[in-house]
C-alpha positions as CSV (number, residue, x, y, z in Angstrom):
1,X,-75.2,-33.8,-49.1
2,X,-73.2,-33.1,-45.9
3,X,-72.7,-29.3,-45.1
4,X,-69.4,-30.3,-43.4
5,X,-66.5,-28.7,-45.4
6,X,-68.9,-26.0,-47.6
7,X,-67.7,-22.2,-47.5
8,X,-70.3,-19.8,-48.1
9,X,-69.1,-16.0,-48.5
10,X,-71.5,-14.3,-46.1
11,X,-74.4,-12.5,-47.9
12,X,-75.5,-8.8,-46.0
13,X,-78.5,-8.4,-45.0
14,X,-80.6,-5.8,-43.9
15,X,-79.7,-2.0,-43.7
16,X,-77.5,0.6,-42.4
17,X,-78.1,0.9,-38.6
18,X,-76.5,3.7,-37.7
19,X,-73.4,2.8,-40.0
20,X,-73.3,-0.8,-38.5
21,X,-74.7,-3.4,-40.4
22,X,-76.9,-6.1,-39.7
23,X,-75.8,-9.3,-40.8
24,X,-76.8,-13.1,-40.6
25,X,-75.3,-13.9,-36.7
26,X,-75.2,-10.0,-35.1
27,X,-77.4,-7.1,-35.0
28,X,-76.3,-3.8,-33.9
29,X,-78.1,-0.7,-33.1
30,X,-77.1,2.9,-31.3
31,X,-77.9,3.7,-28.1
32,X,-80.1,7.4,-27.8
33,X,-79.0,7.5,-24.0
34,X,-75.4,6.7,-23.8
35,X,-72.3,7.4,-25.3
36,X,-68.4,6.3,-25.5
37,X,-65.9,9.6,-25.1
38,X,-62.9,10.0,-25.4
39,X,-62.1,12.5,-22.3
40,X,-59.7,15.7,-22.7
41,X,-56.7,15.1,-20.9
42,X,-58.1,11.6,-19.1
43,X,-60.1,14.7,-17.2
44,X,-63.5,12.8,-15.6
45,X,-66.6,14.3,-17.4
46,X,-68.0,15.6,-13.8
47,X,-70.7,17.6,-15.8
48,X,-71.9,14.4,-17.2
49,X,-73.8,11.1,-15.6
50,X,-70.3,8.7,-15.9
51,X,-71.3,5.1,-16.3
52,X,-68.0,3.7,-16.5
53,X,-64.7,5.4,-16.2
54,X,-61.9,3.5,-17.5
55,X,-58.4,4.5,-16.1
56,X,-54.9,4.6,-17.8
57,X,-57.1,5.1,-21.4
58,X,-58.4,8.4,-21.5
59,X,-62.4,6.7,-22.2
60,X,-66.0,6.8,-20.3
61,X,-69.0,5.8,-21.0
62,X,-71.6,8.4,-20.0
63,X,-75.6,8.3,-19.9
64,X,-77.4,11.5,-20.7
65,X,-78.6,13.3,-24.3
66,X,-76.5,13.6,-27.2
67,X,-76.5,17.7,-26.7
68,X,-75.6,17.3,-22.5
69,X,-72.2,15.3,-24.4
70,X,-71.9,17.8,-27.2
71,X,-71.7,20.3,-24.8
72,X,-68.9,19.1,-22.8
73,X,-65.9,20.4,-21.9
74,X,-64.0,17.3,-21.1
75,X,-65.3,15.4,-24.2
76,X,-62.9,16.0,-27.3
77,X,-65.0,13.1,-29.2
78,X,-67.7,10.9,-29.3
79,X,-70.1,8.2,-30.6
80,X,-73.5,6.6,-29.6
81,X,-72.7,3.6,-27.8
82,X,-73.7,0.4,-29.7
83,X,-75.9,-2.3,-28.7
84,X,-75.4,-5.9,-30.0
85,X,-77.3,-8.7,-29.8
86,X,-75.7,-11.7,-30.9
87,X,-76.6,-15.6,-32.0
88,X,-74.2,-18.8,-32.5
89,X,-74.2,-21.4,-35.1
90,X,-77.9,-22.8,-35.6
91,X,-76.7,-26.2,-34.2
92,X,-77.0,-24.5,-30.8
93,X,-80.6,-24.7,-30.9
94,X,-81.1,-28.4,-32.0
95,X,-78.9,-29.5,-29.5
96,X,-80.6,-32.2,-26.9
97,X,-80.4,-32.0,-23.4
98,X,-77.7,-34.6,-21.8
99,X,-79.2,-37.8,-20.4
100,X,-76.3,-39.0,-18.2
101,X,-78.0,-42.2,-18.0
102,X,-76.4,-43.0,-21.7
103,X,-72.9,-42.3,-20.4
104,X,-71.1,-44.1,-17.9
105,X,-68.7,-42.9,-15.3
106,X,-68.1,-39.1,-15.7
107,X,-69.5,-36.9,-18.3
108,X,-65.6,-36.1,-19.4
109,X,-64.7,-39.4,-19.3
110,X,-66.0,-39.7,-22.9
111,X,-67.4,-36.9,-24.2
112,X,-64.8,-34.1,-23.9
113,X,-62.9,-34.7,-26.9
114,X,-61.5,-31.4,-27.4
115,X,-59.1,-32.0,-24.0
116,X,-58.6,-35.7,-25.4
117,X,-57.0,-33.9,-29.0
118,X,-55.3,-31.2,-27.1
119,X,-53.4,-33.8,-24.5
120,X,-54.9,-31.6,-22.0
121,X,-54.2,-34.3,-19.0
122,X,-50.6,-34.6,-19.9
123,X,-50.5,-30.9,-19.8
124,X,-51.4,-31.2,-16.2
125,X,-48.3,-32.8,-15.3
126,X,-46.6,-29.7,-15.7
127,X,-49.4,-27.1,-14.9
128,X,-53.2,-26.8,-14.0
129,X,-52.7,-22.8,-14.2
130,X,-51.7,-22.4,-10.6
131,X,-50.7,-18.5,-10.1
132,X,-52.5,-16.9,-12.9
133,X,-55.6,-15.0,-13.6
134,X,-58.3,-15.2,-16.2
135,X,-61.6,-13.2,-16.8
136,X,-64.5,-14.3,-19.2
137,X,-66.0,-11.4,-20.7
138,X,-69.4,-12.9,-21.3
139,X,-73.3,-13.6,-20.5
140,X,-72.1,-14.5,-17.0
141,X,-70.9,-17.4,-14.8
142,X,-73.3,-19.6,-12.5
143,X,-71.6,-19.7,-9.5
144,X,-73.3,-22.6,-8.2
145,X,-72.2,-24.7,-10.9
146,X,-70.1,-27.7,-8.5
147,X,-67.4,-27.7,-11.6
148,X,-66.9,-24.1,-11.4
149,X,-67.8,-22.5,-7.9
150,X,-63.8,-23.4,-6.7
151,X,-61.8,-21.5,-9.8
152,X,-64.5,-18.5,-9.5
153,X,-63.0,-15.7,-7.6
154,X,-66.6,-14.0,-6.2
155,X,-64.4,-10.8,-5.0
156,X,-63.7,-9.8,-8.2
157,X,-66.6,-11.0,-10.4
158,X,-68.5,-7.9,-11.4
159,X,-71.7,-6.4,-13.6
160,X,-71.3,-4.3,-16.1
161,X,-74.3,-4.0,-17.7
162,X,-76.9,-1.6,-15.8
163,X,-79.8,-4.3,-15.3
164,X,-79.0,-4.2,-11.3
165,X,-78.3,-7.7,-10.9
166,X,-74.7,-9.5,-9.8
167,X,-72.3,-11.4,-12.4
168,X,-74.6,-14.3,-12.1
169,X,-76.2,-14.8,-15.6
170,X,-79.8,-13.5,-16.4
171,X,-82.5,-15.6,-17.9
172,X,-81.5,-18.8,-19.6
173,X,-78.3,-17.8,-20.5
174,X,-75.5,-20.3,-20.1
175,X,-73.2,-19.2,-22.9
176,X,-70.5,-17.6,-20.4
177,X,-71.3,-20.5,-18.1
178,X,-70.1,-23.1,-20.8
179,X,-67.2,-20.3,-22.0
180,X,-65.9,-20.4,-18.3
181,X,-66.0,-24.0,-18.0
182,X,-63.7,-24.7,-21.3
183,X,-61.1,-22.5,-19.2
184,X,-61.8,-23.8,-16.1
185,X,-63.9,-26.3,-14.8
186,X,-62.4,-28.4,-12.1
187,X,-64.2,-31.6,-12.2
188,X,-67.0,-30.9,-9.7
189,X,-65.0,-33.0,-7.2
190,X,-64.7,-36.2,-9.5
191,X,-67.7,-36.5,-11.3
192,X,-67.7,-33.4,-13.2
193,X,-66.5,-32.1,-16.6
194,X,-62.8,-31.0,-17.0
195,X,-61.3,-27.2,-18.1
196,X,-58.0,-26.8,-19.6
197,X,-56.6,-24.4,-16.7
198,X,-58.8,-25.6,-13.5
199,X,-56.4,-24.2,-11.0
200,X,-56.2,-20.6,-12.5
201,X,-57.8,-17.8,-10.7
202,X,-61.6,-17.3,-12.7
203,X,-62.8,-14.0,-12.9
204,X,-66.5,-13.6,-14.4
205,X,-67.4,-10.0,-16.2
206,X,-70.6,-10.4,-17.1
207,X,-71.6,-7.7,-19.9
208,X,-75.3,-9.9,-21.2
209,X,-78.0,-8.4,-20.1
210,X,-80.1,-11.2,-21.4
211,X,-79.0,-11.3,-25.1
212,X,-77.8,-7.9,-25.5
213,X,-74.3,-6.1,-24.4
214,X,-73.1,-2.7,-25.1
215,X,-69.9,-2.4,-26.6
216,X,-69.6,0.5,-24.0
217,X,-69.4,-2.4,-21.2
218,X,-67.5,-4.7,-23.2
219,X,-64.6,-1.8,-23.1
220,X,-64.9,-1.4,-19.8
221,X,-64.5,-5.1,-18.9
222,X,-61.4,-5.6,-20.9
223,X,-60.1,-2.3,-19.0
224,X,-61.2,-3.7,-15.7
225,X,-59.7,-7.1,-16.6
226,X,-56.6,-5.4,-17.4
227,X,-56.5,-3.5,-13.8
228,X,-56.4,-6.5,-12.0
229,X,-54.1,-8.0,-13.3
230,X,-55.5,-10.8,-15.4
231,X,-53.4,-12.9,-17.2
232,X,-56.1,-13.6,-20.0
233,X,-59.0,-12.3,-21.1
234,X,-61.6,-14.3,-23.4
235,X,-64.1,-13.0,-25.0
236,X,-66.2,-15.2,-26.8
237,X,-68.3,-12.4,-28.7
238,X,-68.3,-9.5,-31.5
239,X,-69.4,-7.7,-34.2
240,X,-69.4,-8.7,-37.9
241,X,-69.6,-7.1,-40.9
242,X,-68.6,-3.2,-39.1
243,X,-67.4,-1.2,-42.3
244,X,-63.8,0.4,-41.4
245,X,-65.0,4.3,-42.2
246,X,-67.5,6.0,-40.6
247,X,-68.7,5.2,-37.4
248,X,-67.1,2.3,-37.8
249,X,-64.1,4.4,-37.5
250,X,-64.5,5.5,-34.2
251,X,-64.8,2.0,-32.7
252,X,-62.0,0.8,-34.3
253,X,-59.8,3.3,-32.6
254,X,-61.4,3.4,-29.1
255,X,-61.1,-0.6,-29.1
256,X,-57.5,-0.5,-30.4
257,X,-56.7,2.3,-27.5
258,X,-58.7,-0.3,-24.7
259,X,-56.9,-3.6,-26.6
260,X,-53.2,-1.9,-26.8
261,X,-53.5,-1.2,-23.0
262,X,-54.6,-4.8,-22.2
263,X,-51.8,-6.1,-23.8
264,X,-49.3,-3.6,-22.3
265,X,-50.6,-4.5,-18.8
266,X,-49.8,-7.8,-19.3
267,X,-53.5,-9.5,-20.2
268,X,-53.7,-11.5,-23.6
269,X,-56.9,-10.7,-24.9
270,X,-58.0,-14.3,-26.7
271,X,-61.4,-13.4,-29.0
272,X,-63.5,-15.3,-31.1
273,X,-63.2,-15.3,-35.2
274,X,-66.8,-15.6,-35.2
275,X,-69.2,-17.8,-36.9
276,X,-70.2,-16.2,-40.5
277,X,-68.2,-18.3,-42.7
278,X,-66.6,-15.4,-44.1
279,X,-63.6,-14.7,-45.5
280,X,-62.3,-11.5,-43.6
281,X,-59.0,-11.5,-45.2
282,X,-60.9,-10.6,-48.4
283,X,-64.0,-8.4,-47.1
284,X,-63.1,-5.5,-48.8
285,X,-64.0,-2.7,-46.7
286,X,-65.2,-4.3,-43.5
287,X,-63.9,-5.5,-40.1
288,X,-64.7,-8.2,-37.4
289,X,-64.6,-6.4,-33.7
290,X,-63.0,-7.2,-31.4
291,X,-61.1,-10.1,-33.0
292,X,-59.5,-7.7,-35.9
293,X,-58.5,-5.2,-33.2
294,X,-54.6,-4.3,-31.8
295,X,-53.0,-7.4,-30.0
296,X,-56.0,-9.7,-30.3
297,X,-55.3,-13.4,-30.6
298,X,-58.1,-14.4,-33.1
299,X,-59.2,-18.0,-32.8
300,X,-61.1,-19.8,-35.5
301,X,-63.0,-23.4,-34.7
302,X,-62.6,-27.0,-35.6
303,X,-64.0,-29.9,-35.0
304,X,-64.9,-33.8,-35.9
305,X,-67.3,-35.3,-37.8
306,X,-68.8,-38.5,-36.5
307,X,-67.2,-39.0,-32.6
308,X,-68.2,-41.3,-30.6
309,X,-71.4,-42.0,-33.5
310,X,-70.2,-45.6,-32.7
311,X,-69.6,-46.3,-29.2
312,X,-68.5,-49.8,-29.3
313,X,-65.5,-51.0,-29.2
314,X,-62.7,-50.4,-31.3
315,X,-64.7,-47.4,-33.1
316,X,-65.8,-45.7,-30.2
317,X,-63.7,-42.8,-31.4
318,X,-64.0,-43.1,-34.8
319,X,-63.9,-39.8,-36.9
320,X,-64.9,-39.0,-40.7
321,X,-63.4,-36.1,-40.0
322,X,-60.8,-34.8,-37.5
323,X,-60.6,-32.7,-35.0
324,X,-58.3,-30.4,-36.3
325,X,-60.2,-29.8,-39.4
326,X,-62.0,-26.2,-39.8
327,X,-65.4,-26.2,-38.6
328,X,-68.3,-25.1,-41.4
329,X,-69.2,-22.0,-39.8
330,X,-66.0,-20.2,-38.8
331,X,-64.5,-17.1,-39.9
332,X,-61.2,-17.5,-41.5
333,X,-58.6,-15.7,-43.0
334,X,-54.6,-16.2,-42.7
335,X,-53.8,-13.0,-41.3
336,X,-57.0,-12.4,-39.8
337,X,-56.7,-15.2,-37.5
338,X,-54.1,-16.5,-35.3
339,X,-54.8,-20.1,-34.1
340,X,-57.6,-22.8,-34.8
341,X,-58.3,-24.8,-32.0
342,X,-61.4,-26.8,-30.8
343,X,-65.0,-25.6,-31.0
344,X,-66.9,-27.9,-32.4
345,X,-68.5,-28.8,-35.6
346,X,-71.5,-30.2,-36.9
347,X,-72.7,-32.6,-40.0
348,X,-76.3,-30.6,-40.6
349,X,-77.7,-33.6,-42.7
350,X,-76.8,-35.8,-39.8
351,X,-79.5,-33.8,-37.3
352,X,-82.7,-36.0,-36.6
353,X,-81.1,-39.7,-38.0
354,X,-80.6,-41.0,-35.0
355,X,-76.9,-40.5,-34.7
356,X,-75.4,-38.5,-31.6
357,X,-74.4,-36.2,-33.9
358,X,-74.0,-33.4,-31.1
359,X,-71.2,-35.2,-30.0
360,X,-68.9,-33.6,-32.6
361,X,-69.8,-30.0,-30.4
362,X,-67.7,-28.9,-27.3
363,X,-69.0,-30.7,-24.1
364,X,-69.3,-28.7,-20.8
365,X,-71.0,-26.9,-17.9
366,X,-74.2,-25.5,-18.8
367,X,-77.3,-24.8,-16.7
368,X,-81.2,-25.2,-17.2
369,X,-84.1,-23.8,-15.4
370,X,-86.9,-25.5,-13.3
371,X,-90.2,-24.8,-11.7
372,X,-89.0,-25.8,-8.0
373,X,-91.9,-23.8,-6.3
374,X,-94.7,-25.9,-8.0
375,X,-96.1,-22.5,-10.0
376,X,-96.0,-23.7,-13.7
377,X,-93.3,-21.1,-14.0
378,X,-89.2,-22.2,-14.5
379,X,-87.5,-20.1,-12.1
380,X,-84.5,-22.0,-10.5
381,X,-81.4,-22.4,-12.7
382,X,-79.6,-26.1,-12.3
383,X,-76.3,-26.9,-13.0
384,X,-75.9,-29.8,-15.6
385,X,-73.8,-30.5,-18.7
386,X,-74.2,-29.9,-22.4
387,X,-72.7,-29.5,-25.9
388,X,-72.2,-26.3,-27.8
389,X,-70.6,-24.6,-31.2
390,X,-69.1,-21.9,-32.2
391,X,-65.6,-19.9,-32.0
392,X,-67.0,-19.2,-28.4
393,X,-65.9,-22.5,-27.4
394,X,-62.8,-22.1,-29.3
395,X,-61.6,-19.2,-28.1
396,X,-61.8,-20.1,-24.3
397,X,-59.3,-24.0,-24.9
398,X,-57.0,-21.3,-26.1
399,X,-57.3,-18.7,-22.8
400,X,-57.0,-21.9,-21.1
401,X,-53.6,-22.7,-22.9
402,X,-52.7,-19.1,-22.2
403,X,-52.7,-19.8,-18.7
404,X,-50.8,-22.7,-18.7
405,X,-48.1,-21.4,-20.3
406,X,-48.0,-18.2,-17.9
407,X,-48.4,-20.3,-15.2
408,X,-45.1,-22.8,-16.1
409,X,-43.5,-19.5,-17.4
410,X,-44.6,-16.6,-14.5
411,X,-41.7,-14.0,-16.1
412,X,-43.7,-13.6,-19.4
413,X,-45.5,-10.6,-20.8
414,X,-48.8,-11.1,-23.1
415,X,-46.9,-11.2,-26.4
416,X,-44.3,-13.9,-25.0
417,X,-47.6,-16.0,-24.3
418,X,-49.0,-15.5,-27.6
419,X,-45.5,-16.1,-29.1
420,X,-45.0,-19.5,-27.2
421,X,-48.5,-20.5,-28.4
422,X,-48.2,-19.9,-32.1
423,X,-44.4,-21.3,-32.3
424,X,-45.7,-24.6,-31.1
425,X,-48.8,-24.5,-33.5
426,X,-48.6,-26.0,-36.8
427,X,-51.2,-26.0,-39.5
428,X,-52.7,-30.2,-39.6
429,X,-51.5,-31.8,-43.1
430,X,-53.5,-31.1,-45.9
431,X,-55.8,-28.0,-44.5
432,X,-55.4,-24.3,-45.7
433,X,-53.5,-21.9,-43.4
434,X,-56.6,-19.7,-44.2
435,X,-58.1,-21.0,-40.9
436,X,-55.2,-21.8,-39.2
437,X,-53.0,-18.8,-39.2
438,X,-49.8,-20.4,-37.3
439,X,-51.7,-23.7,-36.7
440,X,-53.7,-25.6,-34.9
441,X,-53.5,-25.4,-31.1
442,X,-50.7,-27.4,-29.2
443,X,-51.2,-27.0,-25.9
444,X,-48.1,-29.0,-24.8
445,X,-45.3,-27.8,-26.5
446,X,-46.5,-24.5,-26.1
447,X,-45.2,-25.4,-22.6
């Protein structure tokens, strides 16, 4: 039986960490050595070791002991900071790697089906993003990926994590690499893969440190994103099942402070519904973070089933499913989300057949890693191509749209962005709004 189309409530498990559960795709901890305050009077916490200051919100993040903080007088509140670690729909990790020998002419040529369903090329005629800004609040951008190194703005890109290194991602991580390429890859000079906004202005804040971020860092980046004026912020990450008392408290209101500011500076803060398959309309007690926070724009995933299983002809595009329809694993919920929009899907039974059933994930830039000194040991990272699922990749076609539509409309705050983008959605025929809320993207009469 196909898994496409199932809903399964998700099931806790694990315990309490520090009021913030562990559940099937995130696990959260607190940090012992640093801490989120809220500052007294926006006063600088010069008595304390300040990891980030964040200006125009009255927040730092600050390294030292749980008593140095307590005894404070410029903290009027606190709370360990929280360390996530996070995972993607399992299709992620059955995924081959791309053979372009089996494809000809250029990767998105065929394979990039979520620009194909969002008329992505005739939304060039009026705009590539020219004049706007986006940052991609990820694992990190390779800047020496060809379809990427011309929208990256190098000046700006920054670390936020405290691992030492530069925005370039660390280890085998090419999440952010394939978030920033959905936004913005500009065809690696005609033989590349395509982004929805490849003229915009690409700003990489890279808060991975390997497969962990603090949520410290993740504040800071939206703050920082903010600050320099980005249009759009993406981030393709957060934290699910976070009860709403408690701790859990605390976090909602220091992200809601950080998320209201964004918005009133002008940056649309586009964040992923996740990828639990849960209902968070219903969930009781709990909350999704950041997507549930102030002024987010919450995107939940489709995706087809069967494209391009036969490449022949007349059914070279063939579908048993659309790509409008809700993918298996995304969070839904009508007024917990805001717009559906490509980000892959997957038929589970279908995996080891024989069929290119990867096809029916989101094609773009990723990057591998090979032993180029002859030592055994991979330790060169190399651009290429790939598939992969999740509300990650439909978060960032949506910061892509956001662009567009600032760029063709330059006058426009964040919420006349968001507004022109969920006017011109509509939910597909014969789908729930539950994973829709206002529709599925239109990226063209948004403009």
């Amino acid at each position: 039986m196909s898994s496409h189309g199932r809903r399964a409530f998700l099931k806790l498990s694990g315990g309490v960490l520090g009021g913030i559960f562990a559940g099937s795709t995130v696990t959260a901890a607190e940090r012992t050595d640093r801490f989120l305050v809220k500052t007294a009077g926006g006063r600088r916490p010069s008595d304390l070791d300040v990891v980030h200051e964040m200006p125009g919100v009255n927040l730092a993040v600050v390294a030292g002991s749980e008593s140095e903080v307590d005894g404070s007088a410029a903290v009027k509140g606190y709370a360990p900071d929280v360390e996530v670690e996070l995972d993607g729909p399992s299709v992620n990790r059955e995924v081959p790697a791309f053979d372009a020998s089996d494809y000809e002419g250029q990767p998105g040529d065929f394979l990039q089906w979520d620009k194909e369903v969002l008329d992505v090329p005739d939304a060039h005629a009026v705009t590539e993003g020219e004049g706007t800004r986006v940052s991609v609040i990820d694992s990190g951008v390779l800047e020496s990926h060809p379809d990427l190194a011309g929208p990256l703005d190098l000046d700006l890109s920054r670390n936020f994590t405290d691992d030492g290194g530069d925005h370039n991602p660390v280890g085998g991580d090419d999440h952010g690499t394939h978030v920033a390429g959905i936004v913005a890859a500009d065809n690696g000079g005609g033989v590349g893969v395509n982004g929805t906004a490849p003229r915009t202005d690409l700003v990489d804040c890279r808060v991975f440190s390997g497969p962990s971020a603090s949520f410290g860092d993740i504040l800071a980046a939206v703050v920082y994103s903010a600050n320099v004026d980005a249009d759009v912020a993406n981030l393709s990450l957060g934290a699910y099942p976070i009860p709403r008392q408690g701790l859990g408290k605390f976090y909602g209101s220091v992200l809601n402070k950080v998320m209201t500011y964004a918005n009133k500076e002008g940056t649309l803060l586009v964040i992923a519904a996740g990828n639990d398959a849960a209902d968070l309309q219903h969930d009781r007690n709990l909350i999704s973070l950041p997507n549930e926070g102030a002024q987010a724009v919450s995107v939940a995933a489709t995706g087809p089933i069967g494209y391009g299983w036969e490449a022949d002809g007349d059914d070279a595009t063939a579908v048993a499913e659309p790509p409008g329809s809700p993918a298996f694993y995304t969070n839904y919920g009508t007024n917990a989300v805001t717009l559906g929009a490509p980000g892959g899907d997957a038929d589970l039974d279908a995996i080891g057949t024989g069929v290119p059933w990867f096809n029916d994930l989101v094609f773009n830039t990723v990057f591998s890693y090979e032993d180029t000194d002859g030592d055994g040991e991979p330790d060169t990272q190399v651009p290429g191509y790939g598939w992969k699922a999740g509300t990650s990749m439909a978060a960032p076609n949506v910061a892509g749209a956001a662009a567009l539509v600032k760029s063709a409309n330059p006058d426009y705050n964040a919420n006349q962005v968001e507004s022109a983008l969920t006017r011109a959605a509509e939910v597909p025929e014969g789908y729930d709004r539950i994973y829709y809320g206002s529709g599925f993207l239109n990226v063209v009469d948004a403009l």
